[in-house]
PDB file with SEQRES, HELIX, SHEET and CRYST1 records, atoms N, CA, C and O in Angstrom:
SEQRES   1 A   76  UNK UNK UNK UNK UNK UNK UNK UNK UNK UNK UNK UNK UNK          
SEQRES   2 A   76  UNK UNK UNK UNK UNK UNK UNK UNK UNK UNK UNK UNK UNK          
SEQRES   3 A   76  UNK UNK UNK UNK UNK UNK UNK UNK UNK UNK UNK UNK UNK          
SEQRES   4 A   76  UNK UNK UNK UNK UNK UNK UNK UNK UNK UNK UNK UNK UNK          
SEQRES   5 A   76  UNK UNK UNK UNK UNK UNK UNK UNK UNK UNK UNK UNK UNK          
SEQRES   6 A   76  UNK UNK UNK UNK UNK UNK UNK UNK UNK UNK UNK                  
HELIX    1 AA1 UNK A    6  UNK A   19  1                                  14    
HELIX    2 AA2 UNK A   29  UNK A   31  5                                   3    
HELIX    3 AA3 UNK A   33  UNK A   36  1                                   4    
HELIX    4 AA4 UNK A   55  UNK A   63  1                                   9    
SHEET    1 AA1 2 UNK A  44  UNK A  46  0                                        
SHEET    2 AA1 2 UNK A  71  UNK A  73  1                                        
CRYST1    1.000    1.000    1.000  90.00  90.00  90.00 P 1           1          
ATOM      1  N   UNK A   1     -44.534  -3.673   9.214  1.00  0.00           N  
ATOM      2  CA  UNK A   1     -44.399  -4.586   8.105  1.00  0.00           C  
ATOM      3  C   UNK A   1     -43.009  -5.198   8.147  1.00  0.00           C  
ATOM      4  O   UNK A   1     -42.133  -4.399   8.479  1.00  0.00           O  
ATOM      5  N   UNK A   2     -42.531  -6.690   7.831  1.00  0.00           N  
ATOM      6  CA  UNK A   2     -41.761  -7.263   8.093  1.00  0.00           C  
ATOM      7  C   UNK A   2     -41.579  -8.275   6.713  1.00  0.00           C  
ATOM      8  O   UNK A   2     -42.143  -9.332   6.430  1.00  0.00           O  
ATOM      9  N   UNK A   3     -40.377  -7.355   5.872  1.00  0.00           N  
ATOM     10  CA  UNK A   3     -40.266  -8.154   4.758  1.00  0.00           C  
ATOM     11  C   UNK A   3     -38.617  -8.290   4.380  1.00  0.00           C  
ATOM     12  O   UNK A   3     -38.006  -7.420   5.000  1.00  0.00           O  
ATOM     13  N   UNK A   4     -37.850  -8.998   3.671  1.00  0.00           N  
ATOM     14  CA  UNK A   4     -36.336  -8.821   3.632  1.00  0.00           C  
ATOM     15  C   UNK A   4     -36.418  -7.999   2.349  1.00  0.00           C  
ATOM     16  O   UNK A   4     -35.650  -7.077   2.076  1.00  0.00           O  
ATOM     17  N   UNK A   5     -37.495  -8.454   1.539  1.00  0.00           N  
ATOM     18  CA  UNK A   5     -37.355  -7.575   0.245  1.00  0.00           C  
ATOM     19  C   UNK A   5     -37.557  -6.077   0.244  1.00  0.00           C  
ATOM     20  O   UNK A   5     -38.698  -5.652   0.428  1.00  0.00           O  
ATOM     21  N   UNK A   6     -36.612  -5.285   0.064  1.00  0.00           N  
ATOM     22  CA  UNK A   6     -36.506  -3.638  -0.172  1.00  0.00           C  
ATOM     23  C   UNK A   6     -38.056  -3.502  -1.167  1.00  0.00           C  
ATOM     24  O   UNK A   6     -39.119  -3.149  -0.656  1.00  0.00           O  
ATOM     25  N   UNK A   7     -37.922  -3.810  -2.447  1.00  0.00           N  
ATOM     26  CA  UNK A   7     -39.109  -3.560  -3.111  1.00  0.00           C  
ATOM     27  C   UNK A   7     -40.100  -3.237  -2.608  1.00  0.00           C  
ATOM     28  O   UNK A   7     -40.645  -2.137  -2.523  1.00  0.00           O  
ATOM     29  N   UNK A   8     -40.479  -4.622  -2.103  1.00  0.00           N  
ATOM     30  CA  UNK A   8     -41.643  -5.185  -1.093  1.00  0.00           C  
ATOM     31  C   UNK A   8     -42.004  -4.347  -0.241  1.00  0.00           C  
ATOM     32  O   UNK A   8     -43.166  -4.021   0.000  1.00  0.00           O  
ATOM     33  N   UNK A   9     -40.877  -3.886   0.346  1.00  0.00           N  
ATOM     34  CA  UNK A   9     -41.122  -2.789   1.942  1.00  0.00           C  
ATOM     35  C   UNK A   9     -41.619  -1.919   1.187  1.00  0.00           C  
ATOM     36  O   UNK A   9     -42.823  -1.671   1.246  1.00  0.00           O  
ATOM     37  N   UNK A  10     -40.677  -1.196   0.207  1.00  0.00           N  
ATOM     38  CA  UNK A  10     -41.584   0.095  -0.189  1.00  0.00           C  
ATOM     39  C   UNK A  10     -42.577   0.163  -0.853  1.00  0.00           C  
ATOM     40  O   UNK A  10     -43.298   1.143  -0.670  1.00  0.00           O  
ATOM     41  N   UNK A  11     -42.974  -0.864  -1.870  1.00  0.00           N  
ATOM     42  CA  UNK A  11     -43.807  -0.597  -2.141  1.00  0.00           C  
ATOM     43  C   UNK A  11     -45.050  -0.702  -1.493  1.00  0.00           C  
ATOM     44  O   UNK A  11     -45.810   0.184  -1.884  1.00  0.00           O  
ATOM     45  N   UNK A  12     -45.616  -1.549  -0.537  1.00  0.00           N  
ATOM     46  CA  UNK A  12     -46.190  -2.031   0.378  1.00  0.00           C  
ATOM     47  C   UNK A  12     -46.826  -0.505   1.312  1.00  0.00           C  
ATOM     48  O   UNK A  12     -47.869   0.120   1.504  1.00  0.00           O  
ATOM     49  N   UNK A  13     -45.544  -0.495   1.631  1.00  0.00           N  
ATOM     50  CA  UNK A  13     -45.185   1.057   2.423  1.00  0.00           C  
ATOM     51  C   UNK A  13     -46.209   2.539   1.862  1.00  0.00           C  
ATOM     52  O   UNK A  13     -47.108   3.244   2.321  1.00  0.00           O  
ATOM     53  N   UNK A  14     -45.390   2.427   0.597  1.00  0.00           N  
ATOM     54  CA  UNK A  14     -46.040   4.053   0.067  1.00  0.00           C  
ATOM     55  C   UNK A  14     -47.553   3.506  -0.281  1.00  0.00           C  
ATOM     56  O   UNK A  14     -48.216   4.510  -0.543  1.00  0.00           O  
ATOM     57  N   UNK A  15     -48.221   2.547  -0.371  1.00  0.00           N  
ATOM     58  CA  UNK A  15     -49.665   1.968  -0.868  1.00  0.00           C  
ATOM     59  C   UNK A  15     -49.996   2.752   0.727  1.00  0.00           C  
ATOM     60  O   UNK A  15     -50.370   3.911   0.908  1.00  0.00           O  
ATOM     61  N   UNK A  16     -49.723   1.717   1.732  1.00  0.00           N  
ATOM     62  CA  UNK A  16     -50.807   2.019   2.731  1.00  0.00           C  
ATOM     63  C   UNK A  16     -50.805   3.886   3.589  1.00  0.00           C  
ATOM     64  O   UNK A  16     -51.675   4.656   3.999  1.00  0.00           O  
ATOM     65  N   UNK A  17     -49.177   3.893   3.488  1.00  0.00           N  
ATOM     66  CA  UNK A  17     -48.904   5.512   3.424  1.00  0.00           C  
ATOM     67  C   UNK A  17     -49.945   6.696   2.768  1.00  0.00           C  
ATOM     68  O   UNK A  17     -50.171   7.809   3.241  1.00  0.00           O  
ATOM     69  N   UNK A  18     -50.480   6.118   1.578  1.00  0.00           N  
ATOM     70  CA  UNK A  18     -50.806   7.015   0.896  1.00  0.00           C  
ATOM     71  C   UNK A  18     -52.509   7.018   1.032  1.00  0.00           C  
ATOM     72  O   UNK A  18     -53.302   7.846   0.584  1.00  0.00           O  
ATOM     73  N   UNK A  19     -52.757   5.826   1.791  1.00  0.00           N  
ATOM     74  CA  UNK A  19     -53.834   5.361   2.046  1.00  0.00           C  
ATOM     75  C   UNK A  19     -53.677   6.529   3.725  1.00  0.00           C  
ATOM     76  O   UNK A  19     -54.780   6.980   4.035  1.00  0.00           O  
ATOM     77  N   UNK A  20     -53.080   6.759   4.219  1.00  0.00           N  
ATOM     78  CA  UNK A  20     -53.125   7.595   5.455  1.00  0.00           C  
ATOM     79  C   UNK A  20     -52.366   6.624   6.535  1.00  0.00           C  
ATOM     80  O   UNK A  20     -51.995   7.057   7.626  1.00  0.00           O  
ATOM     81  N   UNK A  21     -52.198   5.437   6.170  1.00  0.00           N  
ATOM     82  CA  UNK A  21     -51.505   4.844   7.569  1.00  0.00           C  
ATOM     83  C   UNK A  21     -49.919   4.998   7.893  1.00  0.00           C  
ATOM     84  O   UNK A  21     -48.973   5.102   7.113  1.00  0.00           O  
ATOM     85  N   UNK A  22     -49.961   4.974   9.513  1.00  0.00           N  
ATOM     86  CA  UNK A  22     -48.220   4.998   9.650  1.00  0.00           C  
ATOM     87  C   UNK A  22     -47.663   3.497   9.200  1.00  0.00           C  
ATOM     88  O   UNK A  22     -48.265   2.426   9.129  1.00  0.00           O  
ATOM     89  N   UNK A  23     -46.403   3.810   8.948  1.00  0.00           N  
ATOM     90  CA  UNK A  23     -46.216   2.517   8.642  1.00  0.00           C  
ATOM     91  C   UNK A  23     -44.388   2.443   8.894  1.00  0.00           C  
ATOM     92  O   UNK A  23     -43.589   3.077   8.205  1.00  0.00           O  
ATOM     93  N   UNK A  24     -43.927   1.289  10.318  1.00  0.00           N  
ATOM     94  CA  UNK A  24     -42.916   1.329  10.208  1.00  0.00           C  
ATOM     95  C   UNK A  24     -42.443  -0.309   9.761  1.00  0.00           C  
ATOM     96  O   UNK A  24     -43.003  -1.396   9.908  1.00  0.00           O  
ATOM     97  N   UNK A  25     -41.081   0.124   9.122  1.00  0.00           N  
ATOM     98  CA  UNK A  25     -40.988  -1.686   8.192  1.00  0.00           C  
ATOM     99  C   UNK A  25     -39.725  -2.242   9.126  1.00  0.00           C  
ATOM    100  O   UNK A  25     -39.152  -1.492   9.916  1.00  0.00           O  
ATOM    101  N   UNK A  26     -39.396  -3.480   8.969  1.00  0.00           N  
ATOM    102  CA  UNK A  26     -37.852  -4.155   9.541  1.00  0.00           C  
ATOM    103  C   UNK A  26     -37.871  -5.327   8.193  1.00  0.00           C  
ATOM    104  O   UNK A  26     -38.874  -5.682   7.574  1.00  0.00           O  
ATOM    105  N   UNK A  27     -36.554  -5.751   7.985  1.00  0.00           N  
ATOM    106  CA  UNK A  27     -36.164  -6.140   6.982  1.00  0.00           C  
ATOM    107  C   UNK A  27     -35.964  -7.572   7.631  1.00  0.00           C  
ATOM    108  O   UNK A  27     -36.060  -8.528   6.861  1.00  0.00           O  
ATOM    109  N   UNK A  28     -35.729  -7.788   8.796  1.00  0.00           N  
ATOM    110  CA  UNK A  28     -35.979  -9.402   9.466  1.00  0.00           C  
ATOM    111  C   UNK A  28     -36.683  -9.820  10.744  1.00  0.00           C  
ATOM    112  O   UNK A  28     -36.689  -8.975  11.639  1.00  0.00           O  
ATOM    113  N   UNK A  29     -37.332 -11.091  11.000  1.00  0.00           N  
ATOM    114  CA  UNK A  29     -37.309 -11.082  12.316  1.00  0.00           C  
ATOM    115  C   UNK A  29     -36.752 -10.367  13.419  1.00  0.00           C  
ATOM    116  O   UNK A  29     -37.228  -9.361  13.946  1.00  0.00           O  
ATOM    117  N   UNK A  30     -35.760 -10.938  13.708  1.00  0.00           N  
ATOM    118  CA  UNK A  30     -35.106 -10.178  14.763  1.00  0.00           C  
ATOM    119  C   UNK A  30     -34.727  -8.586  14.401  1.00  0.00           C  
ATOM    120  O   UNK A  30     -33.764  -8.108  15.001  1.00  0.00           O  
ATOM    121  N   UNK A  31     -35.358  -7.857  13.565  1.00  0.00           N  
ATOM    122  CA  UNK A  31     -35.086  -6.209  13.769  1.00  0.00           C  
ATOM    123  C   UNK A  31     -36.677  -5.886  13.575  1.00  0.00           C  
ATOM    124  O   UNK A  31     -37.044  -4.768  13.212  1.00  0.00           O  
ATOM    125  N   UNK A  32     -37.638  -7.003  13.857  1.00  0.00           N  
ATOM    126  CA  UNK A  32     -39.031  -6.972  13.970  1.00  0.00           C  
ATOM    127  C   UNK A  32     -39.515  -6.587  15.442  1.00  0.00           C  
ATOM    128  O   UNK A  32     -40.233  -5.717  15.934  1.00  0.00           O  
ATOM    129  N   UNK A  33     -38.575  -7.943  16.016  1.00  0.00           N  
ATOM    130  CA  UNK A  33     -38.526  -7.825  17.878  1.00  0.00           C  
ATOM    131  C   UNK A  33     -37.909  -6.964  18.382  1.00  0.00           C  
ATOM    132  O   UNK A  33     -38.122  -6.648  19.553  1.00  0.00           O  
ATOM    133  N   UNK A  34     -36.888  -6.301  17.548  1.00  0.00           N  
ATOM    134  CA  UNK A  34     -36.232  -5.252  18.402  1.00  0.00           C  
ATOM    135  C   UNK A  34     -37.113  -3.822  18.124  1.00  0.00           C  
ATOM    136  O   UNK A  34     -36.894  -2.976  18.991  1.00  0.00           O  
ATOM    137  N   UNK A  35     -37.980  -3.444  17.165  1.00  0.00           N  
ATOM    138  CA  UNK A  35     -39.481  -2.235  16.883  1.00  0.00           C  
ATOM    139  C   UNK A  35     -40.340  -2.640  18.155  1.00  0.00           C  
ATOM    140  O   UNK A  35     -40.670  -1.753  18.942  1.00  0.00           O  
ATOM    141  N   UNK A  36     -40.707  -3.949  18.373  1.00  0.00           N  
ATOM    142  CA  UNK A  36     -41.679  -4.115  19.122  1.00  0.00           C  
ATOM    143  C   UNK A  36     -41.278  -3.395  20.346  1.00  0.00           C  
ATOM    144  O   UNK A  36     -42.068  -2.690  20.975  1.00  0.00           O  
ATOM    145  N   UNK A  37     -39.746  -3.621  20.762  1.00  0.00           N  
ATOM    146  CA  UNK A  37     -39.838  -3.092  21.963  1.00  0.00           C  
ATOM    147  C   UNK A  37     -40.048  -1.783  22.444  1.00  0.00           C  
ATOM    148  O   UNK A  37     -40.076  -1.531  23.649  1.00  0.00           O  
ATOM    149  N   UNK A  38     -40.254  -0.610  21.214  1.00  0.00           N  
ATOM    150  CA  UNK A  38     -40.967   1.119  20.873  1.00  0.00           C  
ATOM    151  C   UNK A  38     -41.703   1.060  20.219  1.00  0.00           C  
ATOM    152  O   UNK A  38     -41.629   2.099  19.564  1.00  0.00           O  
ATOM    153  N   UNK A  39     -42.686   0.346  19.786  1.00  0.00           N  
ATOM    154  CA  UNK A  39     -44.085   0.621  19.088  1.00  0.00           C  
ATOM    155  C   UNK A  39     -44.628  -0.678  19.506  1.00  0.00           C  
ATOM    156  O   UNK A  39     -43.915  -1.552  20.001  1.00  0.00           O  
ATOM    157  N   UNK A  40     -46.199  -0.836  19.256  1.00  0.00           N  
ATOM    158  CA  UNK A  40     -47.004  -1.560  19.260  1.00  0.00           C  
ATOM    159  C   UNK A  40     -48.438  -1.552  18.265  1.00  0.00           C  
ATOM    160  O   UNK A  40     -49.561  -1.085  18.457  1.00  0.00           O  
ATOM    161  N   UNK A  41     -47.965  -2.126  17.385  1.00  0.00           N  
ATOM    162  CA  UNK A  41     -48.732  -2.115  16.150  1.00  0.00           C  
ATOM    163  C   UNK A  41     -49.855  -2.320  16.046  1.00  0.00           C  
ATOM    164  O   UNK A  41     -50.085  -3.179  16.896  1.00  0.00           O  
ATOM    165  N   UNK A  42     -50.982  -2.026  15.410  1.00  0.00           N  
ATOM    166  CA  UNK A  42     -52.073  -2.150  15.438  1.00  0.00           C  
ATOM    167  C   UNK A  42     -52.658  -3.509  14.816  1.00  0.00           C  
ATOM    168  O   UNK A  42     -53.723  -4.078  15.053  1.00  0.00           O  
ATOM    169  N   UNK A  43     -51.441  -3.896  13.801  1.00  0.00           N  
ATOM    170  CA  UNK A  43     -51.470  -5.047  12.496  1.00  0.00           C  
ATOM    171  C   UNK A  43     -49.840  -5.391  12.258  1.00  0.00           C  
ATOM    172  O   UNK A  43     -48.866  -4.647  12.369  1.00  0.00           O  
ATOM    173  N   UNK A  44     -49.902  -6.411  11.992  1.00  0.00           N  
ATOM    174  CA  UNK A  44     -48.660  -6.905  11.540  1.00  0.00           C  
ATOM    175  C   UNK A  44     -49.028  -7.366  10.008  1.00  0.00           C  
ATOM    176  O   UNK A  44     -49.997  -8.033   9.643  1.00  0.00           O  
ATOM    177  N   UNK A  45     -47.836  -6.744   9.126  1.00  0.00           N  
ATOM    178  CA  UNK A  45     -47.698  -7.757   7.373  1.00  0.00           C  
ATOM    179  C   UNK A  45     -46.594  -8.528   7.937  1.00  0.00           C  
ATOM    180  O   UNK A  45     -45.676  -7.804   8.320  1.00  0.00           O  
ATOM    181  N   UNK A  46     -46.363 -10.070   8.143  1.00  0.00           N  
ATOM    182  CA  UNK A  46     -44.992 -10.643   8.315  1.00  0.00           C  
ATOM    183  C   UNK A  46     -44.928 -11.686   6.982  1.00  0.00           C  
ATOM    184  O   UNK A  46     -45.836 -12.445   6.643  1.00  0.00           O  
ATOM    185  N   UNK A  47     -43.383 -11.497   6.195  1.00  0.00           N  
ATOM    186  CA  UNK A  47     -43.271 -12.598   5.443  1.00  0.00           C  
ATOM    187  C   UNK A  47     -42.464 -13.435   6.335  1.00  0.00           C  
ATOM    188  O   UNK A  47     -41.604 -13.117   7.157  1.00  0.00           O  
ATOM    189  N   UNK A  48     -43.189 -15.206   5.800  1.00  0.00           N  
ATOM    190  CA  UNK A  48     -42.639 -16.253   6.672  1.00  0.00           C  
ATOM    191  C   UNK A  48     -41.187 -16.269   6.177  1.00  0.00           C  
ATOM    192  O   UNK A  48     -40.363 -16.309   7.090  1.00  0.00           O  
ATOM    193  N   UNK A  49     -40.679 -16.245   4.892  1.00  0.00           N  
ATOM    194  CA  UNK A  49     -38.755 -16.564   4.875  1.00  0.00           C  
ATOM    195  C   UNK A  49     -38.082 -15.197   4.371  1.00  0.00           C  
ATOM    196  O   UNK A  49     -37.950 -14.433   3.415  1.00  0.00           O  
ATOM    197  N   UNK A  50     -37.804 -15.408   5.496  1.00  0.00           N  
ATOM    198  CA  UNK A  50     -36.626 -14.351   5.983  1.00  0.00           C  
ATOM    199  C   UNK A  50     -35.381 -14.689   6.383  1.00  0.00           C  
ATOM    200  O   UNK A  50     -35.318 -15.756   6.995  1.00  0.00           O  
ATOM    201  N   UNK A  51     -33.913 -13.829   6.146  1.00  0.00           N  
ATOM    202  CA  UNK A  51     -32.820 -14.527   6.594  1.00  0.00           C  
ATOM    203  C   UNK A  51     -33.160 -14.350   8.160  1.00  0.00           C  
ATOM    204  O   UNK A  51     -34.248 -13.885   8.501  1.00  0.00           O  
ATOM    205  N   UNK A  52     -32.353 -14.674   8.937  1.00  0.00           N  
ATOM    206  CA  UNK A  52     -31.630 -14.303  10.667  1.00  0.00           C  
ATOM    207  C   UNK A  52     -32.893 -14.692  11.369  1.00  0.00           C  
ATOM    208  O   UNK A  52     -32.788 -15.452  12.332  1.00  0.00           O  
ATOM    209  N   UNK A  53     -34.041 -14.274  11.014  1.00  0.00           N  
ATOM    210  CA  UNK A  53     -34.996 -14.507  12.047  1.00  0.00           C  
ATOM    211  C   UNK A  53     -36.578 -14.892  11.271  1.00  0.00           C  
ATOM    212  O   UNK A  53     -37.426 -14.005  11.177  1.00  0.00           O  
ATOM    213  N   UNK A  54     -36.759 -15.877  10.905  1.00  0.00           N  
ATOM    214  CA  UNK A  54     -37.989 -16.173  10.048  1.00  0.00           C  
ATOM    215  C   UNK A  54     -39.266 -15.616  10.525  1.00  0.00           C  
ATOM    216  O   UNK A  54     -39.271 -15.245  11.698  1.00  0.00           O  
ATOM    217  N   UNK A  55     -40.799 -15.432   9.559  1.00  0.00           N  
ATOM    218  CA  UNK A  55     -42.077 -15.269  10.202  1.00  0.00           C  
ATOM    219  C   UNK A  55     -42.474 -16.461  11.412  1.00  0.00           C  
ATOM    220  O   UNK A  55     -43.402 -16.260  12.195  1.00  0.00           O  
ATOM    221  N   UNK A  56     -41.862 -17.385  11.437  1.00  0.00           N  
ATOM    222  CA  UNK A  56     -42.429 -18.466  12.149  1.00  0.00           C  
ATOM    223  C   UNK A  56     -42.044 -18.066  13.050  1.00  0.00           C  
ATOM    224  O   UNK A  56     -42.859 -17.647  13.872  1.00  0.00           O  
ATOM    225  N   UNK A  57     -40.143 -17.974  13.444  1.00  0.00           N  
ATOM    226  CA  UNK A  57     -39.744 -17.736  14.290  1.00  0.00           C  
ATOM    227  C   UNK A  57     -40.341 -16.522  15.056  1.00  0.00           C  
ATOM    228  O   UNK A  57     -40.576 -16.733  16.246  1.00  0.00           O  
ATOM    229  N   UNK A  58     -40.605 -15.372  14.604  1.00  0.00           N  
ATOM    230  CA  UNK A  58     -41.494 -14.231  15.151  1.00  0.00           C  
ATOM    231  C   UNK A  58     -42.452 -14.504  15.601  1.00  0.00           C  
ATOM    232  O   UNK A  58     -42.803 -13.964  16.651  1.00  0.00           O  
ATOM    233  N   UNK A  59     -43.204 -15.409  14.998  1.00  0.00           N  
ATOM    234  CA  UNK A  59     -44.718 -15.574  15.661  1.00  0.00           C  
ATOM    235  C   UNK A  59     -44.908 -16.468  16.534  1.00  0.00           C  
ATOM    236  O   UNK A  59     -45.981 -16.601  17.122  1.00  0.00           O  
ATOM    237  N   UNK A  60     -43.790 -17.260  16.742  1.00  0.00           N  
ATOM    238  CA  UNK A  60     -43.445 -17.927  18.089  1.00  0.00           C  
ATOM    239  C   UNK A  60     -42.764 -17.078  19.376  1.00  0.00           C  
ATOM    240  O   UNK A  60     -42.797 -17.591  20.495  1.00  0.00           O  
ATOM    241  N   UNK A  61     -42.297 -16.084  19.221  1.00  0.00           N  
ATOM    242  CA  UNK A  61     -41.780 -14.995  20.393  1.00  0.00           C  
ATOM    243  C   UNK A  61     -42.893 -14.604  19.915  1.00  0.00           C  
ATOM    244  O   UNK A  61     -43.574 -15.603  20.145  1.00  0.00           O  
ATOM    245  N   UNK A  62     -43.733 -13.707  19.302  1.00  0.00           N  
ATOM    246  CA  UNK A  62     -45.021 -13.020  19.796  1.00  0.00           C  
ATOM    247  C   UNK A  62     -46.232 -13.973  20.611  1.00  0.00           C  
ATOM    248  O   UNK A  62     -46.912 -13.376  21.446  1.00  0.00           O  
ATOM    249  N   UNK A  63     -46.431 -15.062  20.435  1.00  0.00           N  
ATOM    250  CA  UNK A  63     -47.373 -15.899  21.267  1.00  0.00           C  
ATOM    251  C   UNK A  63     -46.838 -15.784  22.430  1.00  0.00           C  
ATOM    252  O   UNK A  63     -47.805 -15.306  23.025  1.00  0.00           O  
ATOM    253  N   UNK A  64     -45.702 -15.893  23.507  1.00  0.00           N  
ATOM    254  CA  UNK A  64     -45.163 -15.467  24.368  1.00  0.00           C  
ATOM    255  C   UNK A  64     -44.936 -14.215  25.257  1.00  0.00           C  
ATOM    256  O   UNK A  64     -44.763 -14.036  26.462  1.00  0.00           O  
ATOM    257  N   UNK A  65     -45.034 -13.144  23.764  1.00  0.00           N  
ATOM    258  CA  UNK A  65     -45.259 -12.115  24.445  1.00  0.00           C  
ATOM    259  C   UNK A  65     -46.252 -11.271  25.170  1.00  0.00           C  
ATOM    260  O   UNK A  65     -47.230 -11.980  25.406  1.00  0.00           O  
ATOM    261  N   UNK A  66     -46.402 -10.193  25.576  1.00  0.00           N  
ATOM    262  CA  UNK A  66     -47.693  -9.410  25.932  1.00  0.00           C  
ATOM    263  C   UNK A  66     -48.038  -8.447  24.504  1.00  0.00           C  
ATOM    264  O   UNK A  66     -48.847  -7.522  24.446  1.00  0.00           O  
ATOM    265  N   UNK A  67     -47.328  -8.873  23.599  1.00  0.00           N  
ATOM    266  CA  UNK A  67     -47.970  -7.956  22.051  1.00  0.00           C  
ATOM    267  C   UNK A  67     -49.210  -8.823  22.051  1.00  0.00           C  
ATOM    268  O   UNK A  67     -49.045  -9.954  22.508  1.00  0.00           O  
ATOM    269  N   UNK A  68     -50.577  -8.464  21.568  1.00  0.00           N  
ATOM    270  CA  UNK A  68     -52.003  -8.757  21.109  1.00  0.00           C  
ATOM    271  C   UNK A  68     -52.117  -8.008  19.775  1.00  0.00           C  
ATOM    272  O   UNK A  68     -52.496  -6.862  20.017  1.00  0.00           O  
ATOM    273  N   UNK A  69     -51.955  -8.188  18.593  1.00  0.00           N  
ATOM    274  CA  UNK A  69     -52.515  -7.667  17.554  1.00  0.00           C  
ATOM    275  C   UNK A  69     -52.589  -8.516  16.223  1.00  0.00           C  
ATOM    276  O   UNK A  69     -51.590  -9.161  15.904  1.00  0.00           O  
ATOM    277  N   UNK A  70     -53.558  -8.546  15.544  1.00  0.00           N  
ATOM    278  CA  UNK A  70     -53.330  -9.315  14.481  1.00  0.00           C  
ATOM    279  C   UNK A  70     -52.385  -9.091  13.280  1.00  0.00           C  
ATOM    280  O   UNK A  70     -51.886  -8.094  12.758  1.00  0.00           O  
ATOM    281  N   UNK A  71     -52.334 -10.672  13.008  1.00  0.00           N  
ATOM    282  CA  UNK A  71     -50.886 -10.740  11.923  1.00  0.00           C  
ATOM    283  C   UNK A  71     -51.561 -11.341  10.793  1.00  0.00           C  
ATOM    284  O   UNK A  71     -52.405 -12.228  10.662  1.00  0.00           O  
ATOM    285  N   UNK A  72     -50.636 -10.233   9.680  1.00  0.00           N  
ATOM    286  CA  UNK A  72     -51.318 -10.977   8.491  1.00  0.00           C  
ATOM    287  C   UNK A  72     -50.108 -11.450   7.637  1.00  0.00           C  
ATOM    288  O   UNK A  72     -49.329 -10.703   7.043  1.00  0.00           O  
ATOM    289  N   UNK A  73     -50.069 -12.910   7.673  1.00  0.00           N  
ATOM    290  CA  UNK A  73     -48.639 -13.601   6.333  1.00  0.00           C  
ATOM    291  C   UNK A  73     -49.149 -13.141   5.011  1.00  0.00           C  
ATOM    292  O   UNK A  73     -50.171 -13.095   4.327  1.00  0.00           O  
ATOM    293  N   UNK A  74     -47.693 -12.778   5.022  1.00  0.00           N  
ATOM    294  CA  UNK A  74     -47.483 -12.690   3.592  1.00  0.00           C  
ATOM    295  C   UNK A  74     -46.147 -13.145   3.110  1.00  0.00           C  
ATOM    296  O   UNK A  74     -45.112 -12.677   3.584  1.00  0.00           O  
ATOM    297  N   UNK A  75     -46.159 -14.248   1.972  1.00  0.00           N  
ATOM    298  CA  UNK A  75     -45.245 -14.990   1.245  1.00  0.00           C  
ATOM    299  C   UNK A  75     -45.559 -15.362   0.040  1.00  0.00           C  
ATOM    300  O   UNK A  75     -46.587 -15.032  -0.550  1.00  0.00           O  
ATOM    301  N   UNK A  76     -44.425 -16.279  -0.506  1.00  0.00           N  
ATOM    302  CA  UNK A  76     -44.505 -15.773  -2.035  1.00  0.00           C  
ATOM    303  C   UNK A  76     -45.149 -17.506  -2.358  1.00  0.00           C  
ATOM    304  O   UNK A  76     -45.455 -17.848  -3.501  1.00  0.00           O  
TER     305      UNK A  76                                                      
END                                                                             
């Protein structure tokens, strides 16, 4: 999950947590791309505005990459 908002992360977080899923968060783009390079997610939550590294910007390095998994936006 990829949100700048703290709230957001956790709350987001302890929902699907509690639901049984792992769940690791980054607070921007670019500390999104730097997870990818030790995990490979099953699902992505990305919000599109973010400081340093936007959802767009991410989902333009993931079309490039060899990551395959679906992304789901989320914004306000």
């Amino acid at each position: 999950m990829v949100d700048d908002d703290p709230s957001i992360l956790e709350t987001v977080q302890a929902i699907l947590e509690g639901e049984g899923y792992s769940v690791v968060t980054a607070t921007n783009g670019r500390e999104a791309l730097q997870v990818l390079e030790r995990v490979t997610p099953f699902l992505m939550l990305l919000d599109m505005r973010m400081p340093v590294l936007d959802g767009w910007g991410v989902a333009a390095a993931l079309r490039g990459s060899r990551h395959r998994f679906p992304v789901i936006v989320m914004t306000a």
